[in-house]
N, C-alpha and C positions, 0 to 999 in steps of 0.2 A: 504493500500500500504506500509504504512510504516513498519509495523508487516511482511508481505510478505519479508522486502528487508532486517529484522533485521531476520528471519527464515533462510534467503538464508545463511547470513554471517556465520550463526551456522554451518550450514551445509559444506559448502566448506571454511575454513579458506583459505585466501591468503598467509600468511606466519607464519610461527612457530618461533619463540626463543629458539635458544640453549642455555641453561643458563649454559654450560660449568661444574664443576666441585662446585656441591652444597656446602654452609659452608668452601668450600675453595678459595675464590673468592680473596682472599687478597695473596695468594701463587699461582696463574695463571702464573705470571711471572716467578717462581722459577719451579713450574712443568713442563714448555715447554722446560726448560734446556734438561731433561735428555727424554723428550720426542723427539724431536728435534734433538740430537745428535742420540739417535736410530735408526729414519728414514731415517740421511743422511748415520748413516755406512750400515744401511740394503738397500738402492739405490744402494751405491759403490757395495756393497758384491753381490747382484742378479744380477744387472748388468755386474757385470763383470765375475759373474760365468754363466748368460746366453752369454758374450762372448766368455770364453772359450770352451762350449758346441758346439757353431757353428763353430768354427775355427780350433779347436784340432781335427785330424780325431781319434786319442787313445780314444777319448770319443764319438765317435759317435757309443754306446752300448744304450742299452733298458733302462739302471740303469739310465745314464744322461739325457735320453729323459724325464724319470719321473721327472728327479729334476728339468729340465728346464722347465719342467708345473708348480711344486710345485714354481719355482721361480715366473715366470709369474701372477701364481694365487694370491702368497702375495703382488705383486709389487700393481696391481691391485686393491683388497681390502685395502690394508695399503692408498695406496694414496687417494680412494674413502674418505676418515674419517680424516685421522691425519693433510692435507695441510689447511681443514676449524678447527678442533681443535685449531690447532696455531693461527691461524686468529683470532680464539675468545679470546684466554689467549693474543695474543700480541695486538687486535687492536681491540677490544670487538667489532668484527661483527658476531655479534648472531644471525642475521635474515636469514631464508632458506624459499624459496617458498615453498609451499605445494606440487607442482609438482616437483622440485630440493630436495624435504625431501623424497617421493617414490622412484625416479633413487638412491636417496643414499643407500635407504632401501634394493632396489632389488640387488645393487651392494653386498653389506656387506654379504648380504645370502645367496645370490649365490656362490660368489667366497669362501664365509665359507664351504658351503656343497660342493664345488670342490675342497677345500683343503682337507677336509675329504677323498673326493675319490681315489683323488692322493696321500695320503698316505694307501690307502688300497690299491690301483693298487701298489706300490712299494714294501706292504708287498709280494701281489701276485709275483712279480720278484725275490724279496729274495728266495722265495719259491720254485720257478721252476730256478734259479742258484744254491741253494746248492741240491734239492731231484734230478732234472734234469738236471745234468750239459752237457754232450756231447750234448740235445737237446734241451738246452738254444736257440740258437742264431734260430733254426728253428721253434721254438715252439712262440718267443716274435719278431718277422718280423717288420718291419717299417708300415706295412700295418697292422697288429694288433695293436701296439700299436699306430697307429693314430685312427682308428676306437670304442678301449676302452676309448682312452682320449675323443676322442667329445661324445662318450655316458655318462661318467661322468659330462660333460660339460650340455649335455640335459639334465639328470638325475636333475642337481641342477635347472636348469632354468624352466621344468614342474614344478615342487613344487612349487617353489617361486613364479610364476605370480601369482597364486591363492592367493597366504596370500600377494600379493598388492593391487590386486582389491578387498581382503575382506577387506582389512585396508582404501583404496576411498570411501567405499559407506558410514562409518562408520558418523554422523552426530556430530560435533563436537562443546560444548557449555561450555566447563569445563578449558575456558580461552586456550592459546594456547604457553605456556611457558613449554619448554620438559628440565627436570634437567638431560642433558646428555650431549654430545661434540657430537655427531650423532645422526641418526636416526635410533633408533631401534625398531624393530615392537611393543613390548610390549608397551616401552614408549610413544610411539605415541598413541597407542591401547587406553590406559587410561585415554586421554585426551578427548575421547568422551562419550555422555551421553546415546549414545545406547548402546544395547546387543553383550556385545564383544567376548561373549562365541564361539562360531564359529571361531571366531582368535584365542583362545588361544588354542582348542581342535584342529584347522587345524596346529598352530605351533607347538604342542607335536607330531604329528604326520608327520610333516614333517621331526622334527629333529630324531624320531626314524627311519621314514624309509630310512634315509640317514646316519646320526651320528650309529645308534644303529646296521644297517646290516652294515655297513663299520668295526666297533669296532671286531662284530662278525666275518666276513673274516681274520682281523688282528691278534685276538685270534686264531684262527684254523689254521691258515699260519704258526702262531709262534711256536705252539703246535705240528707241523708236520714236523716242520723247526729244533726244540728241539729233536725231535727223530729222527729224522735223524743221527743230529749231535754227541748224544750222542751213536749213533752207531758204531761211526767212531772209527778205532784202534787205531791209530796212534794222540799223544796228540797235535803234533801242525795241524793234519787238521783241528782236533778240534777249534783250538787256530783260525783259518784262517777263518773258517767258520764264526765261533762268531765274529771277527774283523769286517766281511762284514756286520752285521747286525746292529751295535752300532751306527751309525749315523744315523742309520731312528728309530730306537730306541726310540733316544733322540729326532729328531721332532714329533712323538709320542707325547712324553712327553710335550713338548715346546707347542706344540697344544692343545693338548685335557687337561691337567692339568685347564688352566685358563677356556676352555669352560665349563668343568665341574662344576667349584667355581660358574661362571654366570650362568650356567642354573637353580643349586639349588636355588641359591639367589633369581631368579627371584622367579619361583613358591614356597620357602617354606622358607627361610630367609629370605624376604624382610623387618619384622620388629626386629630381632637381628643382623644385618648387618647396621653399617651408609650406606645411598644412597652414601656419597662418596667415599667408600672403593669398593662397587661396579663399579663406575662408573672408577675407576683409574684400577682394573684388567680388565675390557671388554678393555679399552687402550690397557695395556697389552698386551691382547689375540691375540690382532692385531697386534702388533708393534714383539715381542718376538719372533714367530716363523719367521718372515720377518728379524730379526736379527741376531738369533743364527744359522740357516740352513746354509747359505754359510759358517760362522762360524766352522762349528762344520763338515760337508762334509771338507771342505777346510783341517782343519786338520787330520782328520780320514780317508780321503781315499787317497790313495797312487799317485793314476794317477792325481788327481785334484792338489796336491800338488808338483808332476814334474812338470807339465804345467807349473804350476806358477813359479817356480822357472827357468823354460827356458825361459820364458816371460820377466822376471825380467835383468838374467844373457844375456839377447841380445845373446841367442843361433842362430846358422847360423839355426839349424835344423828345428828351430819355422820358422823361417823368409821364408825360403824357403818354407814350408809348405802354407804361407799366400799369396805365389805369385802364 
């Protein structure tokens, strides 16, 4: 009986320890500063660029509908991870139930492969406002772009249930202390003494069929987006064109830069890499584009930045608009 009740506990651990931030455990307090201050500007900054999105009729266009998923999706993700982070660097509560370390799990990878898609469905709008301008507004309808967002939305969550029920069945005897600040599949993955191959060949290939065809559309949008423009006679459409694409650009960049560092690191840097330099860019990955995006939109696009500015200046126009 006894051997039965000590098999069982292998098997389904009750709760895991986040050990927070490996070898840097004496700088927890000093790391949460600028962790901390990210996620309250990146709250202000998506919140209040999904309020101008609802409110402003000048942005009720296809371009904002995308960004106010793009906001949604980091608000989302970011909070699923960063709010228990703090908790462990300011109040060392490092224990997560086994079933509260799954919802985290599913949360993180889902809303990761729906930020992915939502920055490929945006490259798609780039795409069809600058090659099809007069059939912009009939070609991206409120009722298509609700229909591609929930399929992005499905897109991530088929994937993902599978690589959580393959990470539950997994028997777990390898102690139950995860040197991360969340739950991420691999980490987790490793802690048990079964056959984890199935998890790691279903997560390369969930991340290709989402990350790798997302990349691919983004490439061939930009590629057709570039010839277009470089057709153009006239140097400032040129100049116009290109202005329109530089803020998704940069989330682009803000996104997929840190995902790419983490994906290598896992499968093929994991011993020239310290575990805590990985563990502060997967931070990162999450916190950055949830930062820089209202950021970096707010100053680069024209309409986001009158709003604001009539919002601010107590304009009759806004006010009127709001009643």
């Amino acid at each position: 009986i006894i051997m039965i009740i000590l098999n069982q506990t292998y098997v389904t651990p009750a709760s895991f320890i986040l050990n927070g931030i490996p070898g840097l455990e004496h700088m927890h307090l000093w790391i949460s500063i600028p962790f901390c201050t990210m996620y309250v500007v990146a709250m202000v900054g998506n919140c209040g660029l999904l309020y101008l999105i609802r409110y402003e009729e000048s942005l009720h266009r296809s371009m904002y509908y995308f960004l106010a998923m793009l906001s949604l999706t980091d608000l989302v993700m970011c909070s699923s991870t960063i709010p228990k982070a703090l908790c462990i660097f300011w109040f060392h509560l490092k224990e997560i139930s086994f079933d509260e370390c799954l919802v985290q799990m599913f949360f993180i990878h889902t809303f990761t492969g729906m930020e992915s898609g939502v920055l490929m469905l945006m490259a798609l709008d780039r795409y069809v406002a600058i090659c099809y301008p007069l059939r912009y507004s009939t070609i991206l309808t409120n009722s298509v772009i609700t229909k591609i967002g929930f399929a992005t939305f499905l897109r991530a969550v088929l994937l993902i249930i599978p690589l959580v029920f393959l990470t539950k069945r997994l028997p777990f005897c390898r102690g139950n202390i995860i040197h991360h600040t969340y739950c991420d599949q691999l980490s987790v993955a490793k802690l048990s003494c079964g056959n984890i191959k199935a998890n790691v060949i279903y997560g390369l290939m969930a991340a290709f069929l989402i990350g790798g065809f997302d990349i691919l559309c983004i490439t061939i949008s930009y590629t057709m987006i570039l010839q277009a423009v470089v057709s153009l006679s006239s140097a400032d459409a040129r100049q116009k064109a290109f202005s329109t694409c530089t803020a998704h650009i940069c989330a682009i960049v803000f996104s997929y830069s840190p995902a790419f560092f983490c994906f290598f690191f896992n499968r093929f840097g994991s011993h020239k890499i310290p575990p805590s330099c990985h563990i502060i860019v997967a931070n990162i990955y999450l916190l950055l584009p949830l930062t820089m995006n209202p950021i970096v939109y707010g100053v680069k696009t024209k309409q986001i930045r009158d709003c604001v500015v009539r919002i601010f200046s107590g304009s009759k126009d806004t006010k009127s608009q709001h009643m």
